[in-house]
PDB file of N, CA, C and O in Angstrom:
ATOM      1  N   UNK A   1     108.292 181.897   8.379  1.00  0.00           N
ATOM      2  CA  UNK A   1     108.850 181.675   9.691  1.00  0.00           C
ATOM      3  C   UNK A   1     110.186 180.962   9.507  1.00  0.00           C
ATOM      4  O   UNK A   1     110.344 180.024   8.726  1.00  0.00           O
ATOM      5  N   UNK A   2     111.209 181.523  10.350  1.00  0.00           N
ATOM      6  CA  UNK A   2     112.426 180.612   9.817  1.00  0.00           C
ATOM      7  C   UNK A   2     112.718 179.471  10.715  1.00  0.00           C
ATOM      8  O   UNK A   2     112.115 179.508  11.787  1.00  0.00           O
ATOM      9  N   UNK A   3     113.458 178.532  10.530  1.00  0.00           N
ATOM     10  CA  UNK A   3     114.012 177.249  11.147  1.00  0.00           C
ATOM     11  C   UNK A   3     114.115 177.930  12.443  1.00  0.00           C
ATOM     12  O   UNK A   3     114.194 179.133  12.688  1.00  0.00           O
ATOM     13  N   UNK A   4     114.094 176.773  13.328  1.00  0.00           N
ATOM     14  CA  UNK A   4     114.772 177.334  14.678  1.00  0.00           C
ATOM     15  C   UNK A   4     115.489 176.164  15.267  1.00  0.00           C
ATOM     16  O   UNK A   4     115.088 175.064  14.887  1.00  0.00           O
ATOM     17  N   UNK A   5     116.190 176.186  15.877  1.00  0.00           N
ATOM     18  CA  UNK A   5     117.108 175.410  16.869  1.00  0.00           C
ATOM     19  C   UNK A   5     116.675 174.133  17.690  1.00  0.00           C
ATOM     20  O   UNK A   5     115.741 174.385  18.452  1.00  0.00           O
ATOM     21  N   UNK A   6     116.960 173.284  17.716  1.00  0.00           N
ATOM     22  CA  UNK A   6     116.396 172.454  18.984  1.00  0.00           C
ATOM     23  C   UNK A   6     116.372 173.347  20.608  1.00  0.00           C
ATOM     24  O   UNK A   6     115.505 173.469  21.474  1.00  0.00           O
ATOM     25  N   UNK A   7     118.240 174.016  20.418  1.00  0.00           N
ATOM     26  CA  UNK A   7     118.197 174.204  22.006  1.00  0.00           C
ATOM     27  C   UNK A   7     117.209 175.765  22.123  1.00  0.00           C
ATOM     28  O   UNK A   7     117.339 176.488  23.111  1.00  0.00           O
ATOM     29  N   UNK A   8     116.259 176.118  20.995  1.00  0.00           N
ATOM     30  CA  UNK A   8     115.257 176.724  21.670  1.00  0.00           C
ATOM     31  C   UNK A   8     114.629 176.337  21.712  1.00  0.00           C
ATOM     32  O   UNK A   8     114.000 177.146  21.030  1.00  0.00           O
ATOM     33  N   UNK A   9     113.822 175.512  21.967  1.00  0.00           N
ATOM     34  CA  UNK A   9     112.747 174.965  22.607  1.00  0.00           C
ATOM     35  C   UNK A   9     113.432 173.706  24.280  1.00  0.00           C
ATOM     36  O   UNK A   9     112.785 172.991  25.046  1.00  0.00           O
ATOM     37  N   UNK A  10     114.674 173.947  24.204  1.00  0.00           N
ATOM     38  CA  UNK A  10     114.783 173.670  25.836  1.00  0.00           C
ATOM     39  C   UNK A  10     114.728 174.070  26.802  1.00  0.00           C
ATOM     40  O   UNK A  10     115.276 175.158  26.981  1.00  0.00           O
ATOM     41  N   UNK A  11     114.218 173.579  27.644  1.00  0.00           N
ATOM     42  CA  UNK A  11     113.404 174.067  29.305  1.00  0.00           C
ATOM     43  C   UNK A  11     114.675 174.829  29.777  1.00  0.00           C
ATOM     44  O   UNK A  11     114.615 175.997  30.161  1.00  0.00           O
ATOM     45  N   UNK A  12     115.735 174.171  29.735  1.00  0.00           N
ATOM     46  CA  UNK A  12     116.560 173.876  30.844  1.00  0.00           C
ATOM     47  C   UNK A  12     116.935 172.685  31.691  1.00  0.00           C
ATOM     48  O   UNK A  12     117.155 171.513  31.386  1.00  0.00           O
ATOM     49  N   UNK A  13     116.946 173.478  33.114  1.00  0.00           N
ATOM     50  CA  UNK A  13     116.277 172.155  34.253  1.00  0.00           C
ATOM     51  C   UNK A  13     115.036 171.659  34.072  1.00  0.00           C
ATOM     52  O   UNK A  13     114.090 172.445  34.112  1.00  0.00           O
ATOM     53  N   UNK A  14     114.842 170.447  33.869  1.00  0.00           N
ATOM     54  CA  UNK A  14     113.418 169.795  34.638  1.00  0.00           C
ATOM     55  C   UNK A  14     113.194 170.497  34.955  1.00  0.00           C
ATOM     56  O   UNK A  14     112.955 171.500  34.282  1.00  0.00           O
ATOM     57  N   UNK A  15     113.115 170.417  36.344  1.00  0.00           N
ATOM     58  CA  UNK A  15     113.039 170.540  37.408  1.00  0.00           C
ATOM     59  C   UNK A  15     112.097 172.032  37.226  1.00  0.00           C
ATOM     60  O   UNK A  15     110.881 172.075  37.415  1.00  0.00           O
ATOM     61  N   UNK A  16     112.714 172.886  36.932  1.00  0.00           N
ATOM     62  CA  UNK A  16     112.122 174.422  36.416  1.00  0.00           C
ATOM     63  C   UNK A  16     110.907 174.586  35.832  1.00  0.00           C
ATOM     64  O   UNK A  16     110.286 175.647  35.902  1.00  0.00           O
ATOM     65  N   UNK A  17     110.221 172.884  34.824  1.00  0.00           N
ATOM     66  CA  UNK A  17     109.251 173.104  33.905  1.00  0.00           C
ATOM     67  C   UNK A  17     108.252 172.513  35.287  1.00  0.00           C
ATOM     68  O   UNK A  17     108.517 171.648  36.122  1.00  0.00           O
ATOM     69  N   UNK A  18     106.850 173.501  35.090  1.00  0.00           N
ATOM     70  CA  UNK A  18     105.640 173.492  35.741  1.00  0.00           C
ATOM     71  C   UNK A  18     105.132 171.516  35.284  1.00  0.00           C
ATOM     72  O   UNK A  18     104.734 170.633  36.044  1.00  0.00           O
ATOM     73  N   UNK A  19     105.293 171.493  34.334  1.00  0.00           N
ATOM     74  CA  UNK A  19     104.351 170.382  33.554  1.00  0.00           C
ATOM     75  C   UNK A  19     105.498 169.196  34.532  1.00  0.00           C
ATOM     76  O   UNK A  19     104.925 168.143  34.813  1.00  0.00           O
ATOM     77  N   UNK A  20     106.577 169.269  34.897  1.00  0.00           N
ATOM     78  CA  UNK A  20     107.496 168.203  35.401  1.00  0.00           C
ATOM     79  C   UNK A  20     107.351 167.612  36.507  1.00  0.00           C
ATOM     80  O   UNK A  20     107.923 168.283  37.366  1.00  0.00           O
ATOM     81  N   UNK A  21     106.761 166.461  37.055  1.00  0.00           N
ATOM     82  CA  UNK A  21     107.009 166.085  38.146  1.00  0.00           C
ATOM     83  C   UNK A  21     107.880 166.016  38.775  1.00  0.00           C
ATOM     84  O   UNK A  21     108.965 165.696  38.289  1.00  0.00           O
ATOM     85  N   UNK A  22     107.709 166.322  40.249  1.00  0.00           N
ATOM     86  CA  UNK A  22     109.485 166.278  40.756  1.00  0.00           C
ATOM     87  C   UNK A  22     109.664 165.080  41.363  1.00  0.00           C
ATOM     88  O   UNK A  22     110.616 165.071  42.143  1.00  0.00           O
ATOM     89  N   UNK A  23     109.070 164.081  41.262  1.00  0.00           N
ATOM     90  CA  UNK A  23     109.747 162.400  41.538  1.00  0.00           C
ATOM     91  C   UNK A  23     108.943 161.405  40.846  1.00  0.00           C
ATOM     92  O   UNK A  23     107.988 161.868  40.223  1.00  0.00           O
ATOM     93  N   UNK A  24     109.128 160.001  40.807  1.00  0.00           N
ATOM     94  CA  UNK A  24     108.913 159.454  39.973  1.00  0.00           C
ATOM     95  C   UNK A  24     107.232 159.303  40.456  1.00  0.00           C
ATOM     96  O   UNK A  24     106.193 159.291  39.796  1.00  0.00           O
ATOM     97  N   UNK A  25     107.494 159.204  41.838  1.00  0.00           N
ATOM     98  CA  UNK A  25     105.771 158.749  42.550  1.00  0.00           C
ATOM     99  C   UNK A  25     105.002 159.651  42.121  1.00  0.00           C
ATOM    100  O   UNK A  25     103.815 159.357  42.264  1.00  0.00           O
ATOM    101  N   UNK A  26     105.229 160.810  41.568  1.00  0.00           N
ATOM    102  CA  UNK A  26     104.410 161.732  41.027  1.00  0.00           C
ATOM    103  C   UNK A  26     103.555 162.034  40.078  1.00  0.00           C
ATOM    104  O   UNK A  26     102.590 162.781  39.918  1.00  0.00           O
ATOM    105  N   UNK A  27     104.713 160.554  38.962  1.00  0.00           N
ATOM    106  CA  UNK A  27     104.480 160.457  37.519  1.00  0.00           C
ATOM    107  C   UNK A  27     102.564 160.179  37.145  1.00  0.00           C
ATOM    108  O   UNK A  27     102.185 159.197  37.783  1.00  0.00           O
ATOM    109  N   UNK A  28     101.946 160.521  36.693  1.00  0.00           N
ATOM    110  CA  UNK A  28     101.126 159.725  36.346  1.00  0.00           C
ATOM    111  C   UNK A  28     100.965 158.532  35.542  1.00  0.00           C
ATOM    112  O   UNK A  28      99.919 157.981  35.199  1.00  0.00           O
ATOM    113  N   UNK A  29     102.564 158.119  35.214  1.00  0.00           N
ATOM    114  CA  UNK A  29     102.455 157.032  34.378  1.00  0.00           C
ATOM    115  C   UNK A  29     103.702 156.125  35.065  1.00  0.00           C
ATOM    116  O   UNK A  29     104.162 155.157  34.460  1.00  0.00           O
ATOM    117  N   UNK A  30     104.273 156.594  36.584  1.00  0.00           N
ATOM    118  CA  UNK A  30     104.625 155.589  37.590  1.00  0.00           C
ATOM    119  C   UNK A  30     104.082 154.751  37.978  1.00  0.00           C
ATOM    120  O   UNK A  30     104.603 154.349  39.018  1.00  0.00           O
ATOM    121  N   UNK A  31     102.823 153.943  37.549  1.00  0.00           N
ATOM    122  CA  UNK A  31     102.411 152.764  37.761  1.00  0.00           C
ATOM    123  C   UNK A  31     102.108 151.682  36.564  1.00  0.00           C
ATOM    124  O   UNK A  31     101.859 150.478  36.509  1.00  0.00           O
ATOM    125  N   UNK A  32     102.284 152.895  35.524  1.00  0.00           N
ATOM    126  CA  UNK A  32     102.354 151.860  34.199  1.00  0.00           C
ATOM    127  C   UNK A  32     102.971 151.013  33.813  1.00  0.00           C
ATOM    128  O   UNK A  32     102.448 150.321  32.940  1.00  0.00           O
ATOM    129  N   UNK A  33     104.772 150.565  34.411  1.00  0.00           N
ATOM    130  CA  UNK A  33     105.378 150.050  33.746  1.00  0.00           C
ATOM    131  C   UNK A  33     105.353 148.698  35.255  1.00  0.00           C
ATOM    132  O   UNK A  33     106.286 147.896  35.294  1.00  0.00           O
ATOM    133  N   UNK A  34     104.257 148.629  36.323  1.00  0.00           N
ATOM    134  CA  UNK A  34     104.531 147.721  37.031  1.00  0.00           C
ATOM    135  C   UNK A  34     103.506 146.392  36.867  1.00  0.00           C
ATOM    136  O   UNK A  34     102.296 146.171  36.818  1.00  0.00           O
ATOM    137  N   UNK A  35     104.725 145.681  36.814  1.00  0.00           N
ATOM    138  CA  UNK A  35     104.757 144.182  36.593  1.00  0.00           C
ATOM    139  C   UNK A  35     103.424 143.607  37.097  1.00  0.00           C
ATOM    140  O   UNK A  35     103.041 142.674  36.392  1.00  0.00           O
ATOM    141  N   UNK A  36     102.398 143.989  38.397  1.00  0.00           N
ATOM    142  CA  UNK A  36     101.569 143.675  38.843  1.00  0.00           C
ATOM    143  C   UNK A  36     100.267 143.659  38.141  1.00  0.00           C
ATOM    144  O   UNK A  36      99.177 143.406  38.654  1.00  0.00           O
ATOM    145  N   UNK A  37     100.596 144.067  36.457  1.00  0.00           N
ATOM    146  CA  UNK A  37      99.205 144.563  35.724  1.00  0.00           C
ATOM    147  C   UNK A  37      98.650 143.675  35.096  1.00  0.00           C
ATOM    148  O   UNK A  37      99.290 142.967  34.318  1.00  0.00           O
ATOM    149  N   UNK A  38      97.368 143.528  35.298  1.00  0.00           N
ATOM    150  CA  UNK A  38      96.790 141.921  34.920  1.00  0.00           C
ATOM    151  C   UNK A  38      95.757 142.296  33.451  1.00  0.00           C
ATOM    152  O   UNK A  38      94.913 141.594  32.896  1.00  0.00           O
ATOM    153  N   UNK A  39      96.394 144.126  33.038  1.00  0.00           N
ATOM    154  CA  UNK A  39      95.603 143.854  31.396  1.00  0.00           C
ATOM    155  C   UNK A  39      95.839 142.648  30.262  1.00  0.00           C
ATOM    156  O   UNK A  39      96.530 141.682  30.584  1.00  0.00           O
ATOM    157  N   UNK A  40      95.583 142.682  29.684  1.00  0.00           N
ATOM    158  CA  UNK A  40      96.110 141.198  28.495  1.00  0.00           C
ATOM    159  C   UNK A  40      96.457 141.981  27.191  1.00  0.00           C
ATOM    160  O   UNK A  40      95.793 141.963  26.155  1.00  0.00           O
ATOM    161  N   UNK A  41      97.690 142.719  27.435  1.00  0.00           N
ATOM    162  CA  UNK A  41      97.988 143.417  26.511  1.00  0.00           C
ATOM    163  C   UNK A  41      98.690 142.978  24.731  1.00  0.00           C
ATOM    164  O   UNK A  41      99.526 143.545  24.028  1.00  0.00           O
ATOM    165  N   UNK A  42      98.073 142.049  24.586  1.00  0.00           N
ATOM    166  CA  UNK A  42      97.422 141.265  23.557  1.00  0.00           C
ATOM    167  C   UNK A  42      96.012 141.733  22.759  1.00  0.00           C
ATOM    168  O   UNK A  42      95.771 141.804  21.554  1.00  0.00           O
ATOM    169  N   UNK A  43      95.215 142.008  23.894  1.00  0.00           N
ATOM    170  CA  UNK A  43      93.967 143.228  22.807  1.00  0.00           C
ATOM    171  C   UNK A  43      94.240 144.354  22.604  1.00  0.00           C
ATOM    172  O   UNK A  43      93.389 145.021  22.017  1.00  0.00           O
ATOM    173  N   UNK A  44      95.536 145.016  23.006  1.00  0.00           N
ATOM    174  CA  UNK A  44      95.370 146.527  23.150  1.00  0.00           C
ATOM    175  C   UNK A  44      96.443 146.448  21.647  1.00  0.00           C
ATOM    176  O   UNK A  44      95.811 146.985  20.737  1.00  0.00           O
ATOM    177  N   UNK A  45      97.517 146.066  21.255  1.00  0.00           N
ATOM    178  CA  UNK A  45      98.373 145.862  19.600  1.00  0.00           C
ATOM    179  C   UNK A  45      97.134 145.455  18.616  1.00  0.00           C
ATOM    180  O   UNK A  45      96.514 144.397  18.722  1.00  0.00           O
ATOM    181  N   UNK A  46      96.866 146.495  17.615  1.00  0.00           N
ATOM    182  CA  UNK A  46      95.644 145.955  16.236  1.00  0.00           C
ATOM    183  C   UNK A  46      96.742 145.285  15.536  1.00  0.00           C
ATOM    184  O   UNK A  46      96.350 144.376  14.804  1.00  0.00           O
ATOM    185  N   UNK A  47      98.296 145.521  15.559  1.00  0.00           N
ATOM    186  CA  UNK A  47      99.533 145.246  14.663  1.00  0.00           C
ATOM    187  C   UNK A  47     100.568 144.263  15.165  1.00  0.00           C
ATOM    188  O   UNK A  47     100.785 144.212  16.376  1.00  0.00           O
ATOM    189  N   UNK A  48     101.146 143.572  14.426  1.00  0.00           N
ATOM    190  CA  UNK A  48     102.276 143.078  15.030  1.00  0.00           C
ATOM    191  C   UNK A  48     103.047 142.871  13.925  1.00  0.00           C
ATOM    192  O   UNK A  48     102.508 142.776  12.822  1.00  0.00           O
ATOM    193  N   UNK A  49     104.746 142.750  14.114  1.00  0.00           N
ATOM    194  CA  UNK A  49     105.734 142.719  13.421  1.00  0.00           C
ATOM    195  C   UNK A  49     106.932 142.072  14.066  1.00  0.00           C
ATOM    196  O   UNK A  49     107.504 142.534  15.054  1.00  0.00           O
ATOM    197  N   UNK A  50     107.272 140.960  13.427  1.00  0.00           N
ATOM    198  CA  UNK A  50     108.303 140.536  14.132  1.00  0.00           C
ATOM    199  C   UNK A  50     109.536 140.149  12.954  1.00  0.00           C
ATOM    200  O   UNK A  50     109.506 140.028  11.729  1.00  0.00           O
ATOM    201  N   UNK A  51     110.513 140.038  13.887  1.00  0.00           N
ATOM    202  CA  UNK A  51     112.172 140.181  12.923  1.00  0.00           C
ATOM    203  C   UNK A  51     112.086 138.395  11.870  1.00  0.00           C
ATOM    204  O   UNK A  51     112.397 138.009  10.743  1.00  0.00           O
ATOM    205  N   UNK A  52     111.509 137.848  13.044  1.00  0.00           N
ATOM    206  CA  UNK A  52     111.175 136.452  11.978  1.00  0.00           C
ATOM    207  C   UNK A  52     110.039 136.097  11.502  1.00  0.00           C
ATOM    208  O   UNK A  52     108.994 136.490  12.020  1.00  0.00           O
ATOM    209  N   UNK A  53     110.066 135.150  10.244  1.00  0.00           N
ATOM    210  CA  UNK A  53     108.420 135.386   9.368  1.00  0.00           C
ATOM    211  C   UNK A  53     107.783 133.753  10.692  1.00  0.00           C
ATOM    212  O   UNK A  53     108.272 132.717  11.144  1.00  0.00           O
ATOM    213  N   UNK A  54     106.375 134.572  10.776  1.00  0.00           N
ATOM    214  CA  UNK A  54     106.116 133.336  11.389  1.00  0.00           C
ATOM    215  C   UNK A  54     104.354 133.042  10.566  1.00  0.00           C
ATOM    216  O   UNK A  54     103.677 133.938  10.062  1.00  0.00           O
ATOM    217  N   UNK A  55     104.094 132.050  10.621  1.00  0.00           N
ATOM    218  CA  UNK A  55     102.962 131.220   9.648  1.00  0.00           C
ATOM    219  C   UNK A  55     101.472 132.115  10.122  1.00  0.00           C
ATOM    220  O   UNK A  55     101.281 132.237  11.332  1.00  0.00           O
ATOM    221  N   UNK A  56     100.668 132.591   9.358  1.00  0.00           N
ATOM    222  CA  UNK A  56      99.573 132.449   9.818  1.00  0.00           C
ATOM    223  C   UNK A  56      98.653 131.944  10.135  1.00  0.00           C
ATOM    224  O   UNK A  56      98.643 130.751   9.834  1.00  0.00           O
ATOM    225  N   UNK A  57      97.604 132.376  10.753  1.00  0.00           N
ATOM    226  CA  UNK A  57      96.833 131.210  11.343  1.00  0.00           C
ATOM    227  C   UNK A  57      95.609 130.511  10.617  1.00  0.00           C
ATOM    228  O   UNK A  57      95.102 129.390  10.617  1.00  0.00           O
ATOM    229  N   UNK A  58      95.331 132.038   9.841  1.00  0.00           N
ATOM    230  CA  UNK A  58      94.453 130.830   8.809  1.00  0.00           C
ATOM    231  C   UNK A  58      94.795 130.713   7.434  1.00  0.00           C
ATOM    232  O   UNK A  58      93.879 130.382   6.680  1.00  0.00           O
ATOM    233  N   UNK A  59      96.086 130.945   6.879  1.00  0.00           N
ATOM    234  CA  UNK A  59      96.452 130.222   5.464  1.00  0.00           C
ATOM    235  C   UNK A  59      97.823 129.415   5.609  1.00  0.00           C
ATOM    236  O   UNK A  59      98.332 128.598   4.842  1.00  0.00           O
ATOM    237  N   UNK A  60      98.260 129.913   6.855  1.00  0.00           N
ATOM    238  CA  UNK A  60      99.560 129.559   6.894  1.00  0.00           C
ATOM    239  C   UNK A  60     101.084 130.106   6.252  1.00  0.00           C
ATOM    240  O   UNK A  60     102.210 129.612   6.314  1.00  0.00           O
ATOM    241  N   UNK A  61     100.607 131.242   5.671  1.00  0.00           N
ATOM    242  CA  UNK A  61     101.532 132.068   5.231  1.00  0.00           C
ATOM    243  C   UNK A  61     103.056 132.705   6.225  1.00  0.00           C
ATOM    244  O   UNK A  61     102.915 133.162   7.359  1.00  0.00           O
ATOM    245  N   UNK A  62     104.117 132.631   5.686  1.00  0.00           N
ATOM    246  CA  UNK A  62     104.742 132.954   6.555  1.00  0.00           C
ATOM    247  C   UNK A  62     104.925 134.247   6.322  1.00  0.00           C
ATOM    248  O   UNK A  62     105.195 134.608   5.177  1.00  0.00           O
ATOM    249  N   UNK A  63     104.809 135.179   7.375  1.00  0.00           N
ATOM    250  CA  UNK A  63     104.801 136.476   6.982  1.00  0.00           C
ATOM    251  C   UNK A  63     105.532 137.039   8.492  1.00  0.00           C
ATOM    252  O   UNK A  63     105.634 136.331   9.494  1.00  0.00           O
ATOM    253  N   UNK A  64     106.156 138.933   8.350  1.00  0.00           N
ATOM    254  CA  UNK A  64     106.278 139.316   9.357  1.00  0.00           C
ATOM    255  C   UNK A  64     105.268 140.047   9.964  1.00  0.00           C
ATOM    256  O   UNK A  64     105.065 139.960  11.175  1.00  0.00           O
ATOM    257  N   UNK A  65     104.569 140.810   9.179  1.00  0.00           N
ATOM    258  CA  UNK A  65     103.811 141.468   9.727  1.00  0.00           C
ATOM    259  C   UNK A  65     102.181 141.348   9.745  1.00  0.00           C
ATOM    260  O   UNK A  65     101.648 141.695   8.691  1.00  0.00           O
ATOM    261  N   UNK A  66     101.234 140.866  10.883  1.00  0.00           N
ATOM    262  CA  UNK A  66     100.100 140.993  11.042  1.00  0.00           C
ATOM    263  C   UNK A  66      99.229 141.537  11.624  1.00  0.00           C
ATOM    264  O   UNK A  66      99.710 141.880  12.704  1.00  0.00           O
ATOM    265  N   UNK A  67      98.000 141.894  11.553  1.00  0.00           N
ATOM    266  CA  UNK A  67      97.119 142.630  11.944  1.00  0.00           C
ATOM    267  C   UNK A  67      95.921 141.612  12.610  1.00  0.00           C
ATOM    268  O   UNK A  67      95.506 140.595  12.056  1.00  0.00           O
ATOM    269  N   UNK A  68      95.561 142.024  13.661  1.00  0.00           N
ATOM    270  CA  UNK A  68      94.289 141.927  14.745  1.00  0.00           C
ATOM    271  C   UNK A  68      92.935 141.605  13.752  1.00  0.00           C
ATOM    272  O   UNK A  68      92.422 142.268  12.851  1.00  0.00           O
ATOM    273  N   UNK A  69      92.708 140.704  14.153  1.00  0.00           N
ATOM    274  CA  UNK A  69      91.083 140.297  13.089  1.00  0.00           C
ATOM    275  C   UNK A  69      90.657 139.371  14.466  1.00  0.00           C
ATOM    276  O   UNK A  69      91.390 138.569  15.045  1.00  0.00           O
ATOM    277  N   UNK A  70      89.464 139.675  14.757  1.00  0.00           N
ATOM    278  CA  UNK A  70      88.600 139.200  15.681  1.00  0.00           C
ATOM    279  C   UNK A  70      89.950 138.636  17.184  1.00  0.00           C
ATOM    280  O   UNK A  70      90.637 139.391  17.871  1.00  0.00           O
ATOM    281  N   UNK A  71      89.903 137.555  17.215  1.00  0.00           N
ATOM    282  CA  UNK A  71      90.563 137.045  18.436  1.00  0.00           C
ATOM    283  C   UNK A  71      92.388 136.833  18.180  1.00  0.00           C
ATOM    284  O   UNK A  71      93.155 136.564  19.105  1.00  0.00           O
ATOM    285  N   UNK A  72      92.726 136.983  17.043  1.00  0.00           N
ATOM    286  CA  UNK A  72      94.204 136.040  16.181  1.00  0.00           C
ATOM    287  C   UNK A  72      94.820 137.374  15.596  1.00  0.00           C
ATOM    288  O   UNK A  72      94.054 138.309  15.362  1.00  0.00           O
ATOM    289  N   UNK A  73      95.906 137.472  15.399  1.00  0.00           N
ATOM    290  CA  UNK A  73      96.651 137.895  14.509  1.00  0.00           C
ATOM    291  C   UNK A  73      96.922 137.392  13.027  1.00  0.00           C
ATOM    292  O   UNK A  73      97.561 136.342  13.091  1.00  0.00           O
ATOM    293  N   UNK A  74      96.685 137.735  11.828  1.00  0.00           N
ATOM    294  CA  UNK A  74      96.208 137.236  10.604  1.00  0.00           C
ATOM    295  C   UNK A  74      97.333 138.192   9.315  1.00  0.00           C
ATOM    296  O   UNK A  74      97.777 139.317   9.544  1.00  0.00           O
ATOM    297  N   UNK A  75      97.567 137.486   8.154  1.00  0.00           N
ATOM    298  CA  UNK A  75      98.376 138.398   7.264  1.00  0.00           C
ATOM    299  C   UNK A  75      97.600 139.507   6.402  1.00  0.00           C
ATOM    300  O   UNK A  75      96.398 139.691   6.592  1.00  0.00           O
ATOM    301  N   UNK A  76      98.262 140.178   5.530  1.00  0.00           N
ATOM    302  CA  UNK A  76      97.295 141.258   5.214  1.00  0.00           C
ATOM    303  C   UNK A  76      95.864 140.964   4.328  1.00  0.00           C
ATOM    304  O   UNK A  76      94.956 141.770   4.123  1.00  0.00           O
ATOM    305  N   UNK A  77      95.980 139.230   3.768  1.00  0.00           N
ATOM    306  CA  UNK A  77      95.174 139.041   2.852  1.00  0.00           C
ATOM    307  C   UNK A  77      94.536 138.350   3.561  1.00  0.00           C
ATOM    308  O   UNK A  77      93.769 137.673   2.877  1.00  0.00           O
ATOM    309  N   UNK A  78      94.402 138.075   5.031  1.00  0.00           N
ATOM    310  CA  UNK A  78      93.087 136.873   5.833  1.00  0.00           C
ATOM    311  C   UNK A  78      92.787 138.274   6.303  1.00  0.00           C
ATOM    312  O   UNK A  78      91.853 138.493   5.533  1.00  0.00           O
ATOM    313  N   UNK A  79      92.898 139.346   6.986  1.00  0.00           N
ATOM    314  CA  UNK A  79      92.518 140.215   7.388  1.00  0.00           C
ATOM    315  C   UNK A  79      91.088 140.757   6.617  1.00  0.00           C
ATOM    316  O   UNK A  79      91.059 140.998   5.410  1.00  0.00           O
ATOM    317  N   UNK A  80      90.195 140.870   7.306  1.00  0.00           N
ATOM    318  CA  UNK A  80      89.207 141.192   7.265  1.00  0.00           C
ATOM    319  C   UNK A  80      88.398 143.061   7.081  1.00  0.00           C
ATOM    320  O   UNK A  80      87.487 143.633   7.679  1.00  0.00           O
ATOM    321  N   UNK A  81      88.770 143.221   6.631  1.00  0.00           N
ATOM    322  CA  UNK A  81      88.623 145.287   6.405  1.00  0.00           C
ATOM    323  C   UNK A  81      87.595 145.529   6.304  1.00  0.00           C
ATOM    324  O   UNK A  81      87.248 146.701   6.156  1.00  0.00           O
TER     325      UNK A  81
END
């Protein structure tokens, strides 16, 4: 099969594609980004990574990147597998 193009696989208009809502109230994911949401989206990341190393919680390691172990975010060697 050979390479193909990006602009073939473009719709076009929106507007034209069946799958497109035609306003935002339509979206099924127009209520996702509102501020009123009382999940604790703190359980829903197993990962985290941040630009500065910050200590862990149970060796104290400063690290950037940790992973979800029971209630805490932990480095790769308190992490529990």
């Amino acid at each position: 099969m050979p390479n193909r193009s990006l602009d073939d696989f473009a719709a076009g208009d929106a507007a034209e594609s069946p799958d497109t809502p035609t306003s935002a109230a339509e979206s099924p994911d127009a209520t996702d980004s509102d501020d009123s949401d009382d999940r604790d989206v703190s359980t829903l990341a197993t990962y985290r990574w941040t630009p500065e190393t910050a200590a862990c919680p149970r060796c104290g390691e400063a690290v950037r990147k940790r992973w979800l172990d029971g209630d805490e975010y932990v480095c790769l060697d308190c992490k529990d597998w």
